[in-house]
Biopython code that builds the backbone (N, CA, C, O; Angstrom):
import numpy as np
from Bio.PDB.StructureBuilder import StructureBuilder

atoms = [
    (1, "UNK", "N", (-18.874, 4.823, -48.636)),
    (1, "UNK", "CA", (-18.964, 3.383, -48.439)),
    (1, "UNK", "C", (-17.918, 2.917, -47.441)),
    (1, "UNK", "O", (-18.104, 2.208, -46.451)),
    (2, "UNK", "N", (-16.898, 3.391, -47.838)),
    (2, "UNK", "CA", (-15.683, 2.842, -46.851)),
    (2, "UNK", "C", (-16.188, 3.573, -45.188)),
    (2, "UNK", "O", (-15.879, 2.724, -44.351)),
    (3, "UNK", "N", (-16.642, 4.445, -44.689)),
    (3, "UNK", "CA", (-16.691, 4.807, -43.328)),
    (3, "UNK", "C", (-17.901, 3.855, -43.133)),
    (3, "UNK", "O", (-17.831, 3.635, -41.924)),
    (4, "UNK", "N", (-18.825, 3.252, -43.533)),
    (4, "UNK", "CA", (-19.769, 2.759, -43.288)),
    (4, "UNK", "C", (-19.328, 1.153, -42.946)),
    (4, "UNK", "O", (-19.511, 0.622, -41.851)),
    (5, "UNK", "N", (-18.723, 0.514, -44.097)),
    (5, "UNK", "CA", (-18.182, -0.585, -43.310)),
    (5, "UNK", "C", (-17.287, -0.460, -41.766)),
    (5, "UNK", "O", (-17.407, -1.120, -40.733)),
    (6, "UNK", "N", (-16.387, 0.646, -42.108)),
    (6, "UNK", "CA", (-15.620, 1.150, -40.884)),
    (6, "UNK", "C", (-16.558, 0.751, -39.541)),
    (6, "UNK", "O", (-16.273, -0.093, -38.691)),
    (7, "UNK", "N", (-17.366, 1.322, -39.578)),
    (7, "UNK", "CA", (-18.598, 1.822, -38.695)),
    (7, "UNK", "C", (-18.937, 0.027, -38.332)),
    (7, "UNK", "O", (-18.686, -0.443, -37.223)),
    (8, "UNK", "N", (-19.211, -0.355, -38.855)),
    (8, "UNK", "CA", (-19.679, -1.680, -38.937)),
    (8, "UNK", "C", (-18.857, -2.302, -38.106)),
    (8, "UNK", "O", (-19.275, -2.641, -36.998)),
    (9, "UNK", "N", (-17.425, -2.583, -38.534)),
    (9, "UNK", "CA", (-16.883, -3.234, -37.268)),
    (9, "UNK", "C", (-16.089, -2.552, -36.169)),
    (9, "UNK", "O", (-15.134, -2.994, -35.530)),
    (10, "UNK", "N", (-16.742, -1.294, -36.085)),
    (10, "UNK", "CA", (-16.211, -1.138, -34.608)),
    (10, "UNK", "C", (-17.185, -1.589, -33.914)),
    (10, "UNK", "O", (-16.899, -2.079, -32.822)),
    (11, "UNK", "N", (-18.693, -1.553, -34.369)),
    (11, "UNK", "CA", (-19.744, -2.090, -33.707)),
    (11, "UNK", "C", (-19.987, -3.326, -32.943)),
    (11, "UNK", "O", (-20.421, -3.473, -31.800)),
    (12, "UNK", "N", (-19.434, -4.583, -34.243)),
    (12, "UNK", "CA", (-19.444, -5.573, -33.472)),
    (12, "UNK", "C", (-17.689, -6.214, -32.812)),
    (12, "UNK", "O", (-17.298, -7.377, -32.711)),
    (13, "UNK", "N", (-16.979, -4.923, -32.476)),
    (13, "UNK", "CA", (-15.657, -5.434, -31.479)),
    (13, "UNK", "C", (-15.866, -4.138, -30.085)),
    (13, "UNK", "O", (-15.092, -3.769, -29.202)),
    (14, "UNK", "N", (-16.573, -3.937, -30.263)),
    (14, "UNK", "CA", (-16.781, -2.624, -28.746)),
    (14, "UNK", "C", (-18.319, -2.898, -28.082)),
    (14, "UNK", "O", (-19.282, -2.950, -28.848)),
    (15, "UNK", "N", (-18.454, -3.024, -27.010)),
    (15, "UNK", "CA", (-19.719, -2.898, -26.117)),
    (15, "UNK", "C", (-20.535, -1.949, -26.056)),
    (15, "UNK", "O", (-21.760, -2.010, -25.952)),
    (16, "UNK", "N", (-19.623, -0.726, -26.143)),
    (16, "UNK", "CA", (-20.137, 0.571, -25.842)),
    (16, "UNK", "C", (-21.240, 0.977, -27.359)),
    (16, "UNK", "O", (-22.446, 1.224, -27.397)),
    (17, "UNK", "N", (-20.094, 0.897, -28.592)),
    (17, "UNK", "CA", (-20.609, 1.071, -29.974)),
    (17, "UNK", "C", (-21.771, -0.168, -29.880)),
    (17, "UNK", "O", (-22.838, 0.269, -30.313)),
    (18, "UNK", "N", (-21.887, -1.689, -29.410)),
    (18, "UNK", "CA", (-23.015, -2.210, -29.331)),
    (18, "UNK", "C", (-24.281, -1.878, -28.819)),
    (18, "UNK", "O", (-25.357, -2.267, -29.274)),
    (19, "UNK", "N", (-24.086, -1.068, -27.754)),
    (19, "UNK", "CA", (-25.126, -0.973, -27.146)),
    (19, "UNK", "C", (-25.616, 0.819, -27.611)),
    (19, "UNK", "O", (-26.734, 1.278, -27.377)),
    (20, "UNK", "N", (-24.606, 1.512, -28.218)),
    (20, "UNK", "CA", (-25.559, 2.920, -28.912)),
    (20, "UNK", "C", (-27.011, 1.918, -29.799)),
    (20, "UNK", "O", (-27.929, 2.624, -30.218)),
    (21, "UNK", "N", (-27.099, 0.798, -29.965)),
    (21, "UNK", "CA", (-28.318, 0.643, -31.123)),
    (21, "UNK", "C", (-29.576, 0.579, -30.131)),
    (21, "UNK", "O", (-29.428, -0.013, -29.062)),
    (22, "UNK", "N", (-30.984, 1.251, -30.492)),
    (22, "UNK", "CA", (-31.447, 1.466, -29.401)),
    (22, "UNK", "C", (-32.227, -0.207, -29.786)),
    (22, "UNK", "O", (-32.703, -0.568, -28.710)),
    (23, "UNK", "N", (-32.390, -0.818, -30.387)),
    (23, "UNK", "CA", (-32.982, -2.300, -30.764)),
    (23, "UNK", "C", (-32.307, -3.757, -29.563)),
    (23, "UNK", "O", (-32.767, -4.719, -28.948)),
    (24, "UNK", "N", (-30.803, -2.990, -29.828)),
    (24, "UNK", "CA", (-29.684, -4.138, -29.427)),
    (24, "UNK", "C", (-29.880, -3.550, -27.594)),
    (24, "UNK", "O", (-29.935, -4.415, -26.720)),
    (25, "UNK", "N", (-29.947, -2.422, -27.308)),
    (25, "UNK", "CA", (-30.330, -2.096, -26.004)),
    (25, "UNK", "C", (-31.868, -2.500, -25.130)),
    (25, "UNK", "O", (-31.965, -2.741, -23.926)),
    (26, "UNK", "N", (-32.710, -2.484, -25.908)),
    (26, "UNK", "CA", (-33.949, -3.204, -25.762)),
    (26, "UNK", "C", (-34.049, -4.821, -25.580)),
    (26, "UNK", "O", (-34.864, -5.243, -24.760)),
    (27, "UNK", "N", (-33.454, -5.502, -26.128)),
    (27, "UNK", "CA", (-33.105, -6.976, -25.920)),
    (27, "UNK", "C", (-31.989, -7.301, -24.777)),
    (27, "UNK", "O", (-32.014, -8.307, -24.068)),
    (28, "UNK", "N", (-31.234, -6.511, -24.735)),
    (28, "UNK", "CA", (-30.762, -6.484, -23.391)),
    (28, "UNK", "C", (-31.031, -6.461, -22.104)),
    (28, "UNK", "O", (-30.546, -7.072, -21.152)),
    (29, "UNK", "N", (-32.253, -5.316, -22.241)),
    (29, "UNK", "CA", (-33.535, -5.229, -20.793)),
    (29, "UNK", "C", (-34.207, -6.557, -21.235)),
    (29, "UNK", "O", (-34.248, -7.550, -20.507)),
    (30, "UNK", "N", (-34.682, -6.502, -22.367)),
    (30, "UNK", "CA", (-35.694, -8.203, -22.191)),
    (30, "UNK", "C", (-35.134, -9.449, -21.518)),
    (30, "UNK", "O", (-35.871, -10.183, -20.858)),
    (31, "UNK", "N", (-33.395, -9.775, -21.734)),
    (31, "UNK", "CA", (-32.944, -10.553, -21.530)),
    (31, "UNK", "C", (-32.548, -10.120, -19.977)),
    (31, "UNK", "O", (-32.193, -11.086, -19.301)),
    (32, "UNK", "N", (-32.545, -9.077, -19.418)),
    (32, "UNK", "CA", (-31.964, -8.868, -17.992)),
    (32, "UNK", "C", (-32.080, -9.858, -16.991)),
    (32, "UNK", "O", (-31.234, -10.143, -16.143)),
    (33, "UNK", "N", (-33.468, -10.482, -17.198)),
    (33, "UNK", "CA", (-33.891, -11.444, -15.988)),
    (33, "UNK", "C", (-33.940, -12.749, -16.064)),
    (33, "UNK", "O", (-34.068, -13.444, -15.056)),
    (34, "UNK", "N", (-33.846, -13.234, -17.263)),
    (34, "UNK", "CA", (-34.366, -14.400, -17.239)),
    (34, "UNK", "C", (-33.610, -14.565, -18.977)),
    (34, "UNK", "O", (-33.489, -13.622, -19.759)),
    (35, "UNK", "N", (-33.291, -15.658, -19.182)),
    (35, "UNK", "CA", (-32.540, -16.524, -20.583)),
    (35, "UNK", "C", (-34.106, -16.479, -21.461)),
    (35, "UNK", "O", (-35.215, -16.529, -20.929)),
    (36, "UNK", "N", (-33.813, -16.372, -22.924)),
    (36, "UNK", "CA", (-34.829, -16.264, -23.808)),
    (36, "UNK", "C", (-34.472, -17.379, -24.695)),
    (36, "UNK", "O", (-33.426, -18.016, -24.562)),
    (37, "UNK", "N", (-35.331, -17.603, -25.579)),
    (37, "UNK", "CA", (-35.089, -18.213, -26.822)),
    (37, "UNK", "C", (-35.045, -16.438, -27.554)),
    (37, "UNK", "O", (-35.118, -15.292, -27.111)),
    (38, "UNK", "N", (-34.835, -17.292, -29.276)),
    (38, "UNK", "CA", (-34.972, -15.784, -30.316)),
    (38, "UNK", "C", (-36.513, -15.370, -29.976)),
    (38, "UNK", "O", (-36.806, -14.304, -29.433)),
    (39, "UNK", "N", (-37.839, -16.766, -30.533)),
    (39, "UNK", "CA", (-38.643, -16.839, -30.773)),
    (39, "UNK", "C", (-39.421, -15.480, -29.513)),
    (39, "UNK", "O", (-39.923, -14.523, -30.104)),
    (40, "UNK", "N", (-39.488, -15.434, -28.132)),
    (40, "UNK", "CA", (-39.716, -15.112, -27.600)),
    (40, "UNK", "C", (-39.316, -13.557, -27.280)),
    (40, "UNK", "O", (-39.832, -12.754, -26.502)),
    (41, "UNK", "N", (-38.172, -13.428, -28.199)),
    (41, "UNK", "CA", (-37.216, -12.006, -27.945)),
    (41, "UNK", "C", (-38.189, -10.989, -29.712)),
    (41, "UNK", "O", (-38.350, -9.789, -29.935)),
    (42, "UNK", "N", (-38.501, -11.990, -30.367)),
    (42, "UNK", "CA", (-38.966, -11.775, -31.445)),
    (42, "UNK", "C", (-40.428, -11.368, -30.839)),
    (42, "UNK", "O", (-40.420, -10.194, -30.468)),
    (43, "UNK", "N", (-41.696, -12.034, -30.637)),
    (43, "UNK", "CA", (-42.641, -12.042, -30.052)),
    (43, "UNK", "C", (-42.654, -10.642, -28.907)),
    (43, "UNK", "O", (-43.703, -10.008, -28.792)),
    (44, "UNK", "N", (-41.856, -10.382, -28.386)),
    (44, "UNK", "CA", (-42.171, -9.194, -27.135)),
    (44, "UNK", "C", (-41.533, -8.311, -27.353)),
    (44, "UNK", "O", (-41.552, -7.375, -26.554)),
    (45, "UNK", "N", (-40.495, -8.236, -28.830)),
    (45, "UNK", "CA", (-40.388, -6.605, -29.225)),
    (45, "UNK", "C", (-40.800, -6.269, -30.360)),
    (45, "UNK", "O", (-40.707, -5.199, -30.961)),
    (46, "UNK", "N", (-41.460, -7.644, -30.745)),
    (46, "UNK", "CA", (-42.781, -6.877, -32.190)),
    (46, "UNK", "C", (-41.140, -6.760, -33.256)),
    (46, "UNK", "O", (-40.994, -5.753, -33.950)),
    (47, "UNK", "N", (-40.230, -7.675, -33.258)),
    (47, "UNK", "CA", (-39.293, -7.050, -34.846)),
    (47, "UNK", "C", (-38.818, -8.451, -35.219)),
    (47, "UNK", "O", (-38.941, -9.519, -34.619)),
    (48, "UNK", "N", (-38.464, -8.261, -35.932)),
    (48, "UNK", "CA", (-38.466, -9.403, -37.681)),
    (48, "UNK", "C", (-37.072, -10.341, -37.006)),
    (48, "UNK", "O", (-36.020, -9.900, -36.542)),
    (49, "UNK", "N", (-37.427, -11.444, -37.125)),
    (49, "UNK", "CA", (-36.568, -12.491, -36.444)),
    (49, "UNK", "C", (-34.834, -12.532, -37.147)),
    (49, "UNK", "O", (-33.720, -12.660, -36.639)),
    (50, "UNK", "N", (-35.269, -12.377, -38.343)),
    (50, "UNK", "CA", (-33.626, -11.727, -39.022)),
    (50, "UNK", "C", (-32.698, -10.836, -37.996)),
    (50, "UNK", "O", (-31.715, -11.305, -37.422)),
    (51, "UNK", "N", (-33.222, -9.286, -37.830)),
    (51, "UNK", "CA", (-33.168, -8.665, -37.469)),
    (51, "UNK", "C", (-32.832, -8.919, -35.957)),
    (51, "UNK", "O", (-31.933, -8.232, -35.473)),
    (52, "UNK", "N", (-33.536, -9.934, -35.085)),
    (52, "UNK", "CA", (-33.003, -10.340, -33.923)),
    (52, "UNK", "C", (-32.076, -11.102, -34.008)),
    (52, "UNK", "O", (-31.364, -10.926, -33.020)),
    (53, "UNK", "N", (-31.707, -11.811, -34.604)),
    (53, "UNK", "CA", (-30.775, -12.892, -35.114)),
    (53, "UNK", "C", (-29.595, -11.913, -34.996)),
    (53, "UNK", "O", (-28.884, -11.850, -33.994)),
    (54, "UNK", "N", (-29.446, -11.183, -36.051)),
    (54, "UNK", "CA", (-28.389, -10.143, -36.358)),
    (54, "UNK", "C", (-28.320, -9.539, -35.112)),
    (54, "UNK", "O", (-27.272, -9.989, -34.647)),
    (55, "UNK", "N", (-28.886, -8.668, -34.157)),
    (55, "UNK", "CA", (-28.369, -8.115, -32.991)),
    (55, "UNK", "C", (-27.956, -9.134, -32.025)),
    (55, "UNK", "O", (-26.923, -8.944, -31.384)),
    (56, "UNK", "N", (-28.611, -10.137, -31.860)),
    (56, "UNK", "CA", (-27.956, -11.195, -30.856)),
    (56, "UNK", "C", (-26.772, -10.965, -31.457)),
    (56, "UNK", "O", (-26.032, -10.256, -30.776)),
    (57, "UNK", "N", (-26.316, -11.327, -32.532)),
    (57, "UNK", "CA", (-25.133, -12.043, -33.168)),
    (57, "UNK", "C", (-23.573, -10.940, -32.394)),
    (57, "UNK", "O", (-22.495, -11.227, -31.874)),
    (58, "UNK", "N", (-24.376, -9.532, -32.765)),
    (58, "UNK", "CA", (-23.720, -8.531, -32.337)),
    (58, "UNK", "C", (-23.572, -8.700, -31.214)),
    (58, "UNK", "O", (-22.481, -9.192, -30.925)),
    (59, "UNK", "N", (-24.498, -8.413, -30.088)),
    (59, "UNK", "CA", (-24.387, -8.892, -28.779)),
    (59, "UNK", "C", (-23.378, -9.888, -27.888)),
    (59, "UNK", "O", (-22.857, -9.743, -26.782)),
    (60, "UNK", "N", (-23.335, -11.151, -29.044)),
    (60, "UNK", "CA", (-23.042, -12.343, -28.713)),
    (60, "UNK", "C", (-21.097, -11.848, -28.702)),
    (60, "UNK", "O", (-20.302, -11.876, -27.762)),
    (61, "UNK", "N", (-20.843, -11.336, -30.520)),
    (61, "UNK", "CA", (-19.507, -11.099, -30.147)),
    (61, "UNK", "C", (-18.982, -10.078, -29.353)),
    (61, "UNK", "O", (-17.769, -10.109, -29.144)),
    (62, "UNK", "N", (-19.526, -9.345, -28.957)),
    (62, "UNK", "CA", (-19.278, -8.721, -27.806)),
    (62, "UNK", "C", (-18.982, -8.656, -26.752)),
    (62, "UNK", "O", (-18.410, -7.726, -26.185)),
    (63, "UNK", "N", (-19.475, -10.045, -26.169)),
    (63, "UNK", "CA", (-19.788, -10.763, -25.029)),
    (63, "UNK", "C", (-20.594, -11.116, -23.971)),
    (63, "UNK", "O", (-20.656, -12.037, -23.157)),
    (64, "UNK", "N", (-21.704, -9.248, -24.445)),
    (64, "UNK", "CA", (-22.779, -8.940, -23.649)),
    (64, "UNK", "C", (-23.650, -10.333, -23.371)),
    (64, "UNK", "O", (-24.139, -10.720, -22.310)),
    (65, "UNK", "N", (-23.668, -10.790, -24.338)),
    (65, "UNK", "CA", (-24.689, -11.995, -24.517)),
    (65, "UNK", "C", (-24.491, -13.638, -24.505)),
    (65, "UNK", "O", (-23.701, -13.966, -25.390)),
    (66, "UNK", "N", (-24.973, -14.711, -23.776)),
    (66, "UNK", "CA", (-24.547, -15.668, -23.914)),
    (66, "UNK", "C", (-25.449, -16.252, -24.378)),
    (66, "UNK", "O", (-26.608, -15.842, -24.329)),
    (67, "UNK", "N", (-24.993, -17.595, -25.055)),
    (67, "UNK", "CA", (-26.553, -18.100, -26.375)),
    (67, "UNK", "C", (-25.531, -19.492, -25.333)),
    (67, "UNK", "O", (-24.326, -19.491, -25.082)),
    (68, "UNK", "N", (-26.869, -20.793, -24.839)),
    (68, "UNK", "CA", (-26.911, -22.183, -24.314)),
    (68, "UNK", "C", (-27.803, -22.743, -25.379)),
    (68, "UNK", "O", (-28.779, -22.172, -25.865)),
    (69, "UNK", "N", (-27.336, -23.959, -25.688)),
    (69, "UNK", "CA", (-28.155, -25.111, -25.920)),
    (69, "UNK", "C", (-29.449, -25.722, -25.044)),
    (69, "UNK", "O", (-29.158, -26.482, -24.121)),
    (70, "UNK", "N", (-30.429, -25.518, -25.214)),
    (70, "UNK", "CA", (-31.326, -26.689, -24.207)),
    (70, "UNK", "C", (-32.053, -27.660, -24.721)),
    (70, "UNK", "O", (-33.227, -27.749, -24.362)),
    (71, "UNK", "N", (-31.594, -28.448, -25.523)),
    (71, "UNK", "CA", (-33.115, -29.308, -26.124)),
    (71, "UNK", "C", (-32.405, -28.881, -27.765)),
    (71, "UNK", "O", (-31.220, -28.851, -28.098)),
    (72, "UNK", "N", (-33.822, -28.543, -28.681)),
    (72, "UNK", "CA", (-33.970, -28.156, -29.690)),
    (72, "UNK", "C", (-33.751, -26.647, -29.877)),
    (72, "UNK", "O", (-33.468, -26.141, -30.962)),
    (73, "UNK", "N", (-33.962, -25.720, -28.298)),
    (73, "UNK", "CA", (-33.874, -24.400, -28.193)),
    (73, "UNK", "C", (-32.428, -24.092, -28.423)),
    (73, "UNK", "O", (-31.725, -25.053, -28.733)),
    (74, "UNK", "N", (-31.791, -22.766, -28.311)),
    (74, "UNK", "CA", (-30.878, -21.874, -27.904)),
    (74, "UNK", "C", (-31.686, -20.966, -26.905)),
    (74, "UNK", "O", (-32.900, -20.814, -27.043)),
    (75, "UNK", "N", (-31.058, -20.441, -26.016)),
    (75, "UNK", "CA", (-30.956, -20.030, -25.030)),
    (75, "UNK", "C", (-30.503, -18.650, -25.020)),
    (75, "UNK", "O", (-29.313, -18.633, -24.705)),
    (76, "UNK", "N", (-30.931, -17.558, -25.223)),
    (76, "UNK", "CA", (-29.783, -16.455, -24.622)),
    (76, "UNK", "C", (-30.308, -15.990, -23.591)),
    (76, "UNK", "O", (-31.477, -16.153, -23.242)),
    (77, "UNK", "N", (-29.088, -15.101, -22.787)),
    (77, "UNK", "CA", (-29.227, -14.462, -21.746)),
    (77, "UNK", "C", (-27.681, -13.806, -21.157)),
    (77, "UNK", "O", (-26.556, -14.152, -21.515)),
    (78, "UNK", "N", (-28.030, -12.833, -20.219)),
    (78, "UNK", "CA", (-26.944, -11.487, -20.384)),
    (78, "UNK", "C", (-25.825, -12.363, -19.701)),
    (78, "UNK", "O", (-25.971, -13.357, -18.989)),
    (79, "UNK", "N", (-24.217, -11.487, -20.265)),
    (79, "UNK", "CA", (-22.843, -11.746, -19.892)),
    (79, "UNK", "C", (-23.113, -10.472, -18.540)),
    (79, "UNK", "O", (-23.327, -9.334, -18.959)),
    (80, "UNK", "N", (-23.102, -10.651, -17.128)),
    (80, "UNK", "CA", (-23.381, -9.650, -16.305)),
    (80, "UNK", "C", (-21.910, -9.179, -16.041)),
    (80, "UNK", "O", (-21.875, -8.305, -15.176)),
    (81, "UNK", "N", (-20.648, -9.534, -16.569)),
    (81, "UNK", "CA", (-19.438, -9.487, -16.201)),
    (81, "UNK", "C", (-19.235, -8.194, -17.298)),
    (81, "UNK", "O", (-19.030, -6.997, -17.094)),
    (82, "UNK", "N", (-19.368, -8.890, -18.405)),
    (82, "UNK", "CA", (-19.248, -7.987, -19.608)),
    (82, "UNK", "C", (-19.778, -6.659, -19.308)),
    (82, "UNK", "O", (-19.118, -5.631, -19.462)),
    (83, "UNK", "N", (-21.023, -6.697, -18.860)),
    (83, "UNK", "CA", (-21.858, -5.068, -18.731)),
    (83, "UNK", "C", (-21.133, -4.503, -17.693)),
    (83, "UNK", "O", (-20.993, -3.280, -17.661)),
    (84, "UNK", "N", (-20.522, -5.409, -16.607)),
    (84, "UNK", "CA", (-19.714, -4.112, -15.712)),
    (84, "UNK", "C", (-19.346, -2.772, -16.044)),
    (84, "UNK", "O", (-19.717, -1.747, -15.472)),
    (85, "UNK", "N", (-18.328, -2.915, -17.347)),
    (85, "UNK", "CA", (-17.621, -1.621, -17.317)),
    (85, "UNK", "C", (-18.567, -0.867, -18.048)),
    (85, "UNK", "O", (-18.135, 0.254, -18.316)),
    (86, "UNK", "N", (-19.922, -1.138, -18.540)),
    (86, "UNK", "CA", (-20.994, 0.073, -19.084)),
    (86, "UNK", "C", (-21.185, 0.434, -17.879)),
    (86, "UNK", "O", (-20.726, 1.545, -17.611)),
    (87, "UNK", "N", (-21.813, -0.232, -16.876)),
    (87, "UNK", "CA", (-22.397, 0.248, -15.836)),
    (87, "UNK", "C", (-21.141, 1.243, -15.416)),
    (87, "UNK", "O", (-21.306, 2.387, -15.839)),
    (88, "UNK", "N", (-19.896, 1.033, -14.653)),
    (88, "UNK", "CA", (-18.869, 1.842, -14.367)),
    (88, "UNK", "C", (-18.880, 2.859, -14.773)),
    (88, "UNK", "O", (-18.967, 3.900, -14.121)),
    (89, "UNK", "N", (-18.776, 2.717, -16.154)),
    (89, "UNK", "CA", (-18.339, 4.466, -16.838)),
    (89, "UNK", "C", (-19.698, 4.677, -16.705)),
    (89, "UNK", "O", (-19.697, 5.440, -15.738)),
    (90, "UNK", "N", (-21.225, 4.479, -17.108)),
    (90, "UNK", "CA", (-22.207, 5.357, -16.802)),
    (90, "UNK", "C", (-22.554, 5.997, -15.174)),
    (90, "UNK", "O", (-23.269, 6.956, -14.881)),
    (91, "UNK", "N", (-21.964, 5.313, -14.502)),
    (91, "UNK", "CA", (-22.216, 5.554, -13.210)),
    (91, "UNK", "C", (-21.608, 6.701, -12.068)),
    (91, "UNK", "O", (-21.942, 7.184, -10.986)),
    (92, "UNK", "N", (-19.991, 6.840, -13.507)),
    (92, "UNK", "CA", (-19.409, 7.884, -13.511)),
    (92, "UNK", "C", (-20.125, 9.191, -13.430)),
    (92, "UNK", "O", (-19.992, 10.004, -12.515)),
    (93, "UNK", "N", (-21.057, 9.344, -14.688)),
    (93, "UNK", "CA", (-21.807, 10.649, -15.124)),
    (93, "UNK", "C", (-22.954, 10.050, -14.309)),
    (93, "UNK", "O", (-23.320, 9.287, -15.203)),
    (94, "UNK", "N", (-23.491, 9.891, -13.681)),
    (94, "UNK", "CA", (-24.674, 9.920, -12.307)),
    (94, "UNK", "C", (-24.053, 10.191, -11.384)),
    (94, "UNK", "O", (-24.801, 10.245, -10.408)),
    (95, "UNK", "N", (-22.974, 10.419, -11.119)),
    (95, "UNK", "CA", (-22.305, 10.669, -9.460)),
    (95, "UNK", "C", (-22.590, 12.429, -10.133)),
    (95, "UNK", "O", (-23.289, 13.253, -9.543)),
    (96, "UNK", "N", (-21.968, 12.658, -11.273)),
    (96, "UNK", "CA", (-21.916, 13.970, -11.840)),
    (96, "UNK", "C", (-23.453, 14.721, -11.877)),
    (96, "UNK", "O", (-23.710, 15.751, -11.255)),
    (97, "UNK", "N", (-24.225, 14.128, -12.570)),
    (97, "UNK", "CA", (-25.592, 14.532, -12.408)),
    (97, "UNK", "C", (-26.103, 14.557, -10.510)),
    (97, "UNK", "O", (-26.785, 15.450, -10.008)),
    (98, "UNK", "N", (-25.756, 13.798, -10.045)),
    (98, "UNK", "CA", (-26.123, 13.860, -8.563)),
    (98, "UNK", "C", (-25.541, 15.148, -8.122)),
    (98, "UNK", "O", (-26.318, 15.788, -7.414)),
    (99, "UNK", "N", (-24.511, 15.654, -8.317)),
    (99, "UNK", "CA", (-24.002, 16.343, -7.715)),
    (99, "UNK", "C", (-24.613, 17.852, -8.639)),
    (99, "UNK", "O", (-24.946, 18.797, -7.923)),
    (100, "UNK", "N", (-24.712, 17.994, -9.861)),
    (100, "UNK", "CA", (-25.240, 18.796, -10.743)),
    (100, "UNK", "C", (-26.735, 19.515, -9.986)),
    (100, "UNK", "O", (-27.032, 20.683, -9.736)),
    (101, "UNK", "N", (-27.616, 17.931, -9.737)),
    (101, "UNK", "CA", (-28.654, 18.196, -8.943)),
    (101, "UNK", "C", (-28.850, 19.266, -7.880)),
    (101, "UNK", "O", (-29.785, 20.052, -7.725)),
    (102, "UNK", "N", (-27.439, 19.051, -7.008)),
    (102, "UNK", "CA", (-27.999, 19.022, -5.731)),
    (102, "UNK", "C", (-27.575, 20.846, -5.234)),
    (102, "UNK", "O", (-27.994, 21.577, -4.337)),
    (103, "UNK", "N", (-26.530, 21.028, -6.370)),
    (103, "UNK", "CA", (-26.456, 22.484, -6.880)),
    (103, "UNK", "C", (-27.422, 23.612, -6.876)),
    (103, "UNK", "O", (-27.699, 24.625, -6.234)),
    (104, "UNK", "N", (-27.947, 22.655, -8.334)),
    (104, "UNK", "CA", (-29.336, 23.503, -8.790)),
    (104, "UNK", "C", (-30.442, 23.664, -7.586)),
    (104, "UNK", "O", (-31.216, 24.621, -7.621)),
    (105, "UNK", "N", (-30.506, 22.547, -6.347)),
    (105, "UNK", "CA", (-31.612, 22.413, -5.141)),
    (105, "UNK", "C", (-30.891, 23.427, -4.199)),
    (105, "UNK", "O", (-31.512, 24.254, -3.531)),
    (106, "UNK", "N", (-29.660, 23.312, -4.197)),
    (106, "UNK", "CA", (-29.157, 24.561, -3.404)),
    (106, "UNK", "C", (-29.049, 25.774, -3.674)),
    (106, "UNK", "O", (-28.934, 26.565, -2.738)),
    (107, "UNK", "N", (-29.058, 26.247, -5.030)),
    (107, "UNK", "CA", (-29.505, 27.277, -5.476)),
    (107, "UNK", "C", (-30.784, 27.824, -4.791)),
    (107, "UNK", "O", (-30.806, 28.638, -3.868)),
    (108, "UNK", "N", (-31.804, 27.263, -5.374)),
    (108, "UNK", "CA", (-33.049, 27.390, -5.482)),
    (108, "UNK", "C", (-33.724, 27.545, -4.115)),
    (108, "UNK", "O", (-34.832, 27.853, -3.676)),
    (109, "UNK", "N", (-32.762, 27.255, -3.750)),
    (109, "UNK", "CA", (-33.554, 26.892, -1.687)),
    (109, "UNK", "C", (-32.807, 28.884, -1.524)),
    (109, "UNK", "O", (-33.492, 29.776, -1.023)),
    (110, "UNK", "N", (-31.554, 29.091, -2.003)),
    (110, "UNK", "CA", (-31.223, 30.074, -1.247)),
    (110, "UNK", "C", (-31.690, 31.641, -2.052)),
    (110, "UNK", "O", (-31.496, 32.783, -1.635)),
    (111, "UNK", "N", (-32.491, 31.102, -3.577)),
    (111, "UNK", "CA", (-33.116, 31.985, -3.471)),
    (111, "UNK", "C", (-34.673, 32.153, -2.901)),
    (111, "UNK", "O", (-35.366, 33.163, -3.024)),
    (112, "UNK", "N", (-34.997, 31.071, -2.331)),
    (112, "UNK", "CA", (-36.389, 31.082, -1.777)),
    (112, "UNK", "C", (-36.197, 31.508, -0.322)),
    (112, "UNK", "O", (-37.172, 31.835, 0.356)),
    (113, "UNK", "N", (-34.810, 31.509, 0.224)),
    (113, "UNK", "CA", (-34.642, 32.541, 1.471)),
    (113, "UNK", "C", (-34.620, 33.668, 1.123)),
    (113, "UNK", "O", (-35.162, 34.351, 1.991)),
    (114, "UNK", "N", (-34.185, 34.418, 0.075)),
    (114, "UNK", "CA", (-34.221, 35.837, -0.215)),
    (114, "UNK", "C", (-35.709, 36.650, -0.476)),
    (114, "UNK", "O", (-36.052, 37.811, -0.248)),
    (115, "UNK", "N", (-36.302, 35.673, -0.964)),
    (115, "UNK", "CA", (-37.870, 35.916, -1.271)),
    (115, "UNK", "C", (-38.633, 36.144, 0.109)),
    (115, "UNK", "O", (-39.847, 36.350, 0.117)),
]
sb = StructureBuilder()
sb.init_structure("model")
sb.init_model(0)
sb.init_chain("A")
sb.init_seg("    ")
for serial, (resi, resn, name, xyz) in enumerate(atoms, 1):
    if name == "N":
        sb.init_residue(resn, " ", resi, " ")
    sb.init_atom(name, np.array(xyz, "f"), 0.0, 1.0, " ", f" {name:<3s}", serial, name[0])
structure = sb.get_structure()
């Protein structure tokens, strides 16, 4: 019980631990382009409005996420400042995979000269 609460709030004080949920990562692409209501974030990933409620919420303290007033609505849509440093460190391991790539293509080319 105790590692499980543990677990719990590193989740909602880290970005990184936010975004391992693959639910809370999916609303993130929905929200990429354009500000949502819940209703609409609910509606186009088919899951239980609780359940969106609760990952916004996560989202929200995180920072990933910003929730506006408009009317009667709330509003969310992405913190693009916040996601920087995901993007950074993932972009890290793609320079790595690029280069991993281009190995394996150079390999492969110099055994297709030997052939």
């Amino acid at each position: 019980m105790y590692h499980s609460s543990m677990a719990r709030a590193a989740t909602t004080s880290d970005a990184f631990n936010a975004v391992a949920e693959p639910r809370r990562r999916d609303i993130l692409n929905y929200l990429a382009l354009q500000e949502r209501p819940v209703g609409d974030i609910v509606a186009s990933l088919g899951l239980e409005q609780p359940s969106v409620s609760k990952h916004l919420r996560v989202l929200k303290d995180v920072g990933l996420v910003r929730a506006r007033r408009e009317g009667r609505h709330i509003l969310y849509g992405i913190n693009a400042e916040a996601i920087r440093p995901l993007h950074e460190w993932t972009s890290t391991f793609e320079r790595l995979w690029r280069n991993q790539l281009q190995r394996v293509k150079e390999r492969a080319e110099e055994k297709m000269k030997k052939v």
